[in-house]
N, C-alpha and C positions, 0 to 999 in steps of 0.2 A: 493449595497455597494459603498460608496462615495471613493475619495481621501485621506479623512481625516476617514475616517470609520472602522479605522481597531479596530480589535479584539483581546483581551487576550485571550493568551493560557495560563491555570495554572496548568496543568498537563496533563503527557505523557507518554508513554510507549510502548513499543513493546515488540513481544516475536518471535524468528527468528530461523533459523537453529542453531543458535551460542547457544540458552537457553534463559530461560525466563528473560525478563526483560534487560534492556539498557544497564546494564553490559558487559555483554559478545558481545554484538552487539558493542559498543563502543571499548572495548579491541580488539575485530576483525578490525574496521576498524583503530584504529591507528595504527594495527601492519601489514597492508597491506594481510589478510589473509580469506581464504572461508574459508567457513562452509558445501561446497557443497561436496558431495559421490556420488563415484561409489556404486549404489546399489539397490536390488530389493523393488519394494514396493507393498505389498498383493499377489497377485495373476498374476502381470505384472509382466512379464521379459521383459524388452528393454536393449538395450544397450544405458544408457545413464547417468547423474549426476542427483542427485535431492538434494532436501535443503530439509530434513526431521525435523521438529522440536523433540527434544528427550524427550521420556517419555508421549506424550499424552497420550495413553490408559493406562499408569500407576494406575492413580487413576481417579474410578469413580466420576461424579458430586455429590455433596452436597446430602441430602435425598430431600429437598424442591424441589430441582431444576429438581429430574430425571426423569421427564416425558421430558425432552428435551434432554433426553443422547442422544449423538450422535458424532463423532470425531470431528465435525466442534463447536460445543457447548463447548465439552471440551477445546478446545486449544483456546477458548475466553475464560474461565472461568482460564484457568490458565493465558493468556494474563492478565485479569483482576485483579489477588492476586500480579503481580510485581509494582514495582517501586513505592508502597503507592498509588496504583490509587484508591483503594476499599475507604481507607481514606478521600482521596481528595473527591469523591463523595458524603463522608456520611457529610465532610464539609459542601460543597456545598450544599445538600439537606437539612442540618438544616437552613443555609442561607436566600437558596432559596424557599424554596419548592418545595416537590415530581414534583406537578403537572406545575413546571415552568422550567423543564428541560427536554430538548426532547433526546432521541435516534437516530441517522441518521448512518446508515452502510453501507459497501459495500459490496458484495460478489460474484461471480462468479457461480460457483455451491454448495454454503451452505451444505449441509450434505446430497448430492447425494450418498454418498458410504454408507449409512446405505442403502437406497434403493438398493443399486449393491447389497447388502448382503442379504438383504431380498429375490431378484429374485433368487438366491440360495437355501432359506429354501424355496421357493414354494410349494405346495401339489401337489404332481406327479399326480393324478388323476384330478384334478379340476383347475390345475394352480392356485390357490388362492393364496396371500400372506401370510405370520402370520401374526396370532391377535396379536401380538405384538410390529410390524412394525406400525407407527402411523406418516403421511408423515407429518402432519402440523406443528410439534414440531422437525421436523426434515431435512426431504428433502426441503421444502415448502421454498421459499428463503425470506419470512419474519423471519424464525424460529430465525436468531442469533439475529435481534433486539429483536422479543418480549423475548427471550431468556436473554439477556442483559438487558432489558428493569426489568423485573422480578428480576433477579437476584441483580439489587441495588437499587429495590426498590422506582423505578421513575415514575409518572404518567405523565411527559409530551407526548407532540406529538412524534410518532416512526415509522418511513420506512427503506427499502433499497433500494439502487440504487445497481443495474446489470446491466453497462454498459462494461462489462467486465476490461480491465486491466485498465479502467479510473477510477472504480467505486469509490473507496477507495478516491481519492482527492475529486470528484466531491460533498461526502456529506459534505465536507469543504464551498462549496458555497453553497448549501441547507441550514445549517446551520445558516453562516451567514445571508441570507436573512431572514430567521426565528427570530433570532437577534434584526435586523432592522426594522422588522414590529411591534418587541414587542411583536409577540405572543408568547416566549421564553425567560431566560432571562440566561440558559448558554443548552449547547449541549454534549452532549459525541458522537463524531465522532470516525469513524477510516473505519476499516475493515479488516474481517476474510477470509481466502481460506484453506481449507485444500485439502492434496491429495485424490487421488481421481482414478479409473483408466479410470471413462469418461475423466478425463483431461489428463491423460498420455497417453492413446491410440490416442484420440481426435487428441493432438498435434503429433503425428507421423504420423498419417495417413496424419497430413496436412504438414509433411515433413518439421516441424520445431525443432524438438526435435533435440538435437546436440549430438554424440556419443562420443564428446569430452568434459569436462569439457567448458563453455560458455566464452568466449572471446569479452566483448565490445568495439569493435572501434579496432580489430584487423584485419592485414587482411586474416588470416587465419580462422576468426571466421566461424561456420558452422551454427550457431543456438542456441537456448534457453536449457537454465536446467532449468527444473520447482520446487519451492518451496513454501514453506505452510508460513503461520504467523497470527498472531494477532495484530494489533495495534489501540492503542486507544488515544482519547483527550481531553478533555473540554477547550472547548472555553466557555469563557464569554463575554458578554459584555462591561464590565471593569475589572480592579482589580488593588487591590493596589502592585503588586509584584508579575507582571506575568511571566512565563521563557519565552516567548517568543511573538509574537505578528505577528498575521492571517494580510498584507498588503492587499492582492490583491490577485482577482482571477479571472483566467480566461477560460472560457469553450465555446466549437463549435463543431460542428457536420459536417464534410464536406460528408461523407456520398460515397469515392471513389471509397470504393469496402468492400465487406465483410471481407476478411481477411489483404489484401494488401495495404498500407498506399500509399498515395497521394505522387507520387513519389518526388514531389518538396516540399513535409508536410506544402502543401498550409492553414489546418485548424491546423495544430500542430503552426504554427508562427500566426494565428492570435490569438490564444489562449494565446500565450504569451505577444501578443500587449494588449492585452484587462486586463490582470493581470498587467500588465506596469501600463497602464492606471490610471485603480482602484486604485492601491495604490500611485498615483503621483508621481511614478518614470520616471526618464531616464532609455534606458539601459545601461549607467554607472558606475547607482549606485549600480546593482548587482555584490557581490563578489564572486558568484560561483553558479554553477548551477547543480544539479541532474540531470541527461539525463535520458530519459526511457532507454536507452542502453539496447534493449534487446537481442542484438548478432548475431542479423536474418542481412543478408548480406544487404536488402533490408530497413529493420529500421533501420538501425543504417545509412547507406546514408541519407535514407530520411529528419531523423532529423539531422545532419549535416547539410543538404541544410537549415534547415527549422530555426537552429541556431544562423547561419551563415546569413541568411536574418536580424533578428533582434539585433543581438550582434555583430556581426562582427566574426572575430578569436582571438578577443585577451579574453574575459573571461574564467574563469577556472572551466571547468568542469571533470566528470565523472558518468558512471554509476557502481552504488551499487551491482548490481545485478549478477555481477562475484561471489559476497561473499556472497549471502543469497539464490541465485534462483531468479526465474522469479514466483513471489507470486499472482500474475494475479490479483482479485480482492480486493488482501489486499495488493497491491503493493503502492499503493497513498497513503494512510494511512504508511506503513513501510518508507517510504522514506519522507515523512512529519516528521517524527520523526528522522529520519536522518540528514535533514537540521535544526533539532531544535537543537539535538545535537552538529552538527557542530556551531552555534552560541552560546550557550551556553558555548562549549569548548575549541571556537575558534581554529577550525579545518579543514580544505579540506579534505573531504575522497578522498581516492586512489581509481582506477581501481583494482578489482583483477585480475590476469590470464592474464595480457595483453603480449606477446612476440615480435612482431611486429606491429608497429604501421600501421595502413593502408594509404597508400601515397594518396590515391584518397579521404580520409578525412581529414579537414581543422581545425577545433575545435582545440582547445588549450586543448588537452585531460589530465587530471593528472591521473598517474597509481603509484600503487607500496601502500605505509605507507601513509597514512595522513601526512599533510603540517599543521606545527603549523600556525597559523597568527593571531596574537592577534586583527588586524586591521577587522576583518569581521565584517560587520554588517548587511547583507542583502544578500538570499539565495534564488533560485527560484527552484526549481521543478518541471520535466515534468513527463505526466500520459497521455497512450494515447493509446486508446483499440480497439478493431474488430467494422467495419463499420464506422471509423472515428470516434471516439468520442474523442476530447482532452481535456484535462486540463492542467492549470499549476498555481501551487500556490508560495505567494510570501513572503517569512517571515523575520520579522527583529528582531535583538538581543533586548533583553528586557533593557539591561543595557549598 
């Protein structure tokens, strides 16, 4: 993707701890508030917050659709009925055609916890699973695209990326490139994560989970709250009256350590040089930026240095993730859709939960209610997962 290459977004959505659809996610960050609880989830007791989305197992999938039941299927299928996305889709595929719009998702562990449920019903005599359990429509981490893919009806090209908490931005540049070669001519992006207790034990064992409600850029912070979501996009090519517009992206692999980020977030700043780049910005002309802020004492330095090499201290950022959880592989995709809303509404979200600012961090952090600013027009977002994988995408106001 060129300088001049960028991309229509014509529709978006998310569905978050707040409820389904941009609503409640929106009214949350202007009024500077979580969505995050003290509370247990399945069969985990920890002590710690989670961003639970309300109502999944409510209602089961569609009849057509339920050989994919599964909780990670469901809280895309309900992502998918907010904000007129089903609409926009069915626009688009009269447009376009089925077979000219691809699927690209993100997810981390897709619908592991049907399996945790399944090793439960096992046959005491044989260890066998149930015949009912069916991994490839469910656990199998392709299952939410083809999933997605099925459900509206699209026969373009359809994968996922599992680069962990990068995943969700990175099918942003997949995407794109897909775009630009022509073999596509729009995308439904995003990405899904539901809970799970591989991820909540997962994350304790590795002594990240925080027994305090999560604190970005504080300096009391202990660690992450983990949270579930959905969020979705279509990009096109063009359009005449798009809400937003795909600048630049930027992705690298420094590869520092399995779980521990590049202490100086030597490939998190080249990620954002290269998203610069792409979209023929300065860093100037970015008005605000999303941090991965994920409260870990360790990330939230790193990328401060890593900021602070390309921006300087004077831009205004924060990280989301006080107010939704730490959504791991549907985090790039939820925060993509946060900086659209913020151009759209001309808005700086707030930090949540911040009490003390941390003195050995230099960022120009905003905490508390979103800052009106009619003047935004350009918003950058960082995504940045286990093994060094980063992303950061760069989006400008359509109007």
């Amino acid at each position: 993707m060129s300088a001049t290459a960028a991309h229509a977004v014509t529709a978006y959505t998310a569905t978050t701890a707040f409820g389904a659809g941009t609503g409640p996610l929106l009214d949350g960050l202007r009024d500077g508030r979580t969505a995050l609880a003290r509370r247990h989830f399945e069969t985990a007791v920890l002590d710690t917050w989670i961003g639970e989305v309300p109502d999944v197992d409510a209602v089961p999938l569609p009849a057509p659709l339920s050989a994919w039941e599964c909780r990670n299927n469901r809280l895309a299928w309900m992502g998918l009925q907010a904000d007129g996305f089903l609409a926009a889709i069915d626009d688009a595929r009269a447009r376009l055609g089925a077979g000219r719009i691809g699927v690209f998702l993100g997810t981390s562990t897709s619908g592991i916890l049907e399996t945790e449920r399944a090793y439960r019903r096992r046959d005491p005599q044989t260890g066998a699973l149930p015949a009912d359990f069916h991994y490839a429509e469910t656990h199998n981490t392709y299952s939410v695209a083809g999933f997605v893919r099925e459900a509206l009806g699209l026969e373009g090209p359809a994968f996922v990326v599992s680069t962990a908490c990068s995943s969700s931005a990175k099918v942003f540049g997949s995407a794109a490139r897909m775009l630009d070669l022509g073999l596509i001519d729009a995308a439904v992006v995003g990405g899904v994560d539901s809970l799970c207790l591989t991820t909540l034990y997962g994350f304790q064992s590795l002594e990240l989970l925080s027994p305090d409600i999560c604190r970005p850029w504080d300096a009391d912070r202990a660690g992450l709250s983990l949270g579930e979501a959905a969020a979705f996009a279509l990009l096109e090519r063009s359009a005449k009256a798009p809400r937003a517009w795909l600048l630049g992206v930027g992705e690298t692999s420094d590869g520092h350590h399995m779980s521990s980020p590049h202490p100086e977030g030597a490939g998190a700043a080249e990620a954002m040089r290269m998203a610069l780049d792409q979209a023929g910005l300065r860093p100037d002309h970015v008005d605000y930026l999303n941090l991965h802020g994920t409260a870990t004492p360790s990330n939230d330095a790193a990328e401060d240095r890593a900021v602070q090499s390309v921006f300087g201290t004077g831009l205004r950022c924060s990280s989301t993730k006080g107010a939704t959880g730490h959504t791991l592989g549907a985090a790039g995709g939820v925060e993509a859709v946060i900086a659209m809303l913020a151009l759209e509404h001309r808005l700086v979200p707030g930090g949540a939960n911040l009490r003390t600012p941390d003195p050995q961090l230099g960022l120009r952090y905003v905490a508390g209610p979103a800052v009106a600013d009619p003047a935004l027009r350009v918003v950058a977002s960082n995504s940045f997962g286990f093994g060094g994988s980063n992303a950061c995408l760069i989006f400008g106001a359509a109007r």
